[in-house]
N, C-alpha and C positions, 0 to 999 in steps of 0.2 A: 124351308120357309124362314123368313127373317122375322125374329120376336121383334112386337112393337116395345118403342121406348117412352118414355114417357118423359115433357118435355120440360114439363114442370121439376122435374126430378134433376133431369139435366142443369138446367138453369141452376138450380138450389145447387147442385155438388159444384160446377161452375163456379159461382160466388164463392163457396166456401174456401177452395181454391185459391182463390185472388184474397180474399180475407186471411189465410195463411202467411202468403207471400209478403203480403203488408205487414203484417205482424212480424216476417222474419225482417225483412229491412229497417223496423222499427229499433227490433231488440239489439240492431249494427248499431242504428245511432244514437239511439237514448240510453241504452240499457247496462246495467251496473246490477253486479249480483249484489245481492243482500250482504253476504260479507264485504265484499268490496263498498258500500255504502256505510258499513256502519266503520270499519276502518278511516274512510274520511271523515266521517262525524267525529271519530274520537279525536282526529289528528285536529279539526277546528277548535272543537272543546280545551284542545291541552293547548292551542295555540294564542287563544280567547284567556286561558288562567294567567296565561306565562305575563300576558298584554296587563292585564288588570293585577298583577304583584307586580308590574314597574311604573303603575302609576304615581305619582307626587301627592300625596294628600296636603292641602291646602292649609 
């Protein structure tokens, strides 16, 4: 005899599912590891000094 399933359950593991999937297409186009972000901060940071010591003071 075939166990019943339960349908509620289904549904819930379903979603979770599709909440994964999104998440991994998310992490293709947004996503930047932690090193890789703070390597560009710093590269702004040194880029931003370099700008502000060739300024002309008045």
């Amino acid at each position: 005899m075939v166990e019943p399933i339960s349908l509620n359950k289904y549904r819930k593991e379903k979603a979770k599912a599709a909440q994964k999937q999104q998440a991994k297409e998310n992490r293709v186009l947004f996503g930047a590891t932690k090193s890789e972000k703070n390597l560009l901060k710093a590269s702004d940071e040194k880029a931003k000094k370099e700008l502000e010591n060739k300024r002309l003071d008045d």
